[in-house]
N, C-alpha and C positions, 0 to 999 in steps of 0.2 A: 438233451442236446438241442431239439428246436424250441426249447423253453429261453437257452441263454442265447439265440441265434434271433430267437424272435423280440427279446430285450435289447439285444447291441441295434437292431433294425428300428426301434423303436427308439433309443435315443439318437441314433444318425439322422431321422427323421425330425426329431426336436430341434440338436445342433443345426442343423440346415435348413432349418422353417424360421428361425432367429432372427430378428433383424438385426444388423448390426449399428452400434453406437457410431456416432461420428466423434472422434474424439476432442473431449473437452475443448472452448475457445479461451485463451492465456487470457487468464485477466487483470487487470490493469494494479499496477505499484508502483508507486513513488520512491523516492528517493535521495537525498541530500548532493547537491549536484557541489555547491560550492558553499564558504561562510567565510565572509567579513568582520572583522574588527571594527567598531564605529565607535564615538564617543558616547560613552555610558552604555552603546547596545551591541548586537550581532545581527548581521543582515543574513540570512538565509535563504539558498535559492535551490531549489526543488526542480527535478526533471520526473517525466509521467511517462512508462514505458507500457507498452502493449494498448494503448488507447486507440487506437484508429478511430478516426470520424467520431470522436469524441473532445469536448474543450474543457479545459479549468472553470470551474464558476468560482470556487469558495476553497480554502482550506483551514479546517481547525487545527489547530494547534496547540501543545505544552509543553513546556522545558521544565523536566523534575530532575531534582538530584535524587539516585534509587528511586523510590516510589513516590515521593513527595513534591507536588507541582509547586515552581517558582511562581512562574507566571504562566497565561491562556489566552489565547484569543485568535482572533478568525482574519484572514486575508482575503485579499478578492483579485491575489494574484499569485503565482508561484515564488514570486519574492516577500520573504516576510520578515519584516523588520522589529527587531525583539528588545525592548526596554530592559536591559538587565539590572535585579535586586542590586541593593548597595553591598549587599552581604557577599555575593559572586564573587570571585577574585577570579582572576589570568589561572589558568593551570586546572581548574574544575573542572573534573567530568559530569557530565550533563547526559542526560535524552533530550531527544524534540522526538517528541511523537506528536501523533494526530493521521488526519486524514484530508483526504484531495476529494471534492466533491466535480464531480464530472456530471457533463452532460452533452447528449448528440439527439439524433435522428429519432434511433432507437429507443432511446429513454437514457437514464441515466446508472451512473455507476459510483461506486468509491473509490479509490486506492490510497491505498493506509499505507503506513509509513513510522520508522521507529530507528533509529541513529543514535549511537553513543559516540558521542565527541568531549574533547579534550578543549576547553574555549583558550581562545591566543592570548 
């Protein structure tokens, strides 16, 4: 009896010596806010949630049909304006994937980002 008295006293003592976590800070993900129909391309425009005191620098980007990239390439703003293959038609579903390259105070971050869209 003071064997399992002196066990429960022993981890009440652990539980309560513990520091507690502060829980995780949200971090940052993008998003496909809007997309334009252009001649020959699609203009893309991206919102950054959970960034505080953090800015856009860069974002990479791909439009693959399933796994296979159309086209790639890097913006140096949340707007990114996409040359579409001659092969594309109206009605294809597409990814834009890629990533939001952030930077603030602190240092920096990603927020990645992955959309399946239907092109107009």
């Amino acid at each position: 009896m003071s064997r399992a008295c002196a066990a429960s006293a022993l981890v009440a003592l652990f539980l309560t010596a513990c520091p507690h976590l502060p829980p995780p800070a949200p971090r940052p993900h993008a998003h496909l806010l809007a997309m334009d129909r252009a001649s020959g391309g699609i203009t893309a425009r991206l919102r950054v949630d959970d960034a505080a005191a953090l800015h856009p620098v860069a974002v990479d980007w791909a439009l693959a049909v399933g796994e296979r990239d159309l086209v790639r390439g890097r913006a140096d703003s949340l707007e990114i304006a996409i040359r579409l293959p001659p092969e594309v038609r109206p009605g294809t579903l597409v990814r834009l994937r890629g990533a939001v390259h952030l930077d603030g105070t602190r240092g920096g971050a990603l927020a990645p980002f992955d959309e399946l869209l239907r092109l107009p």
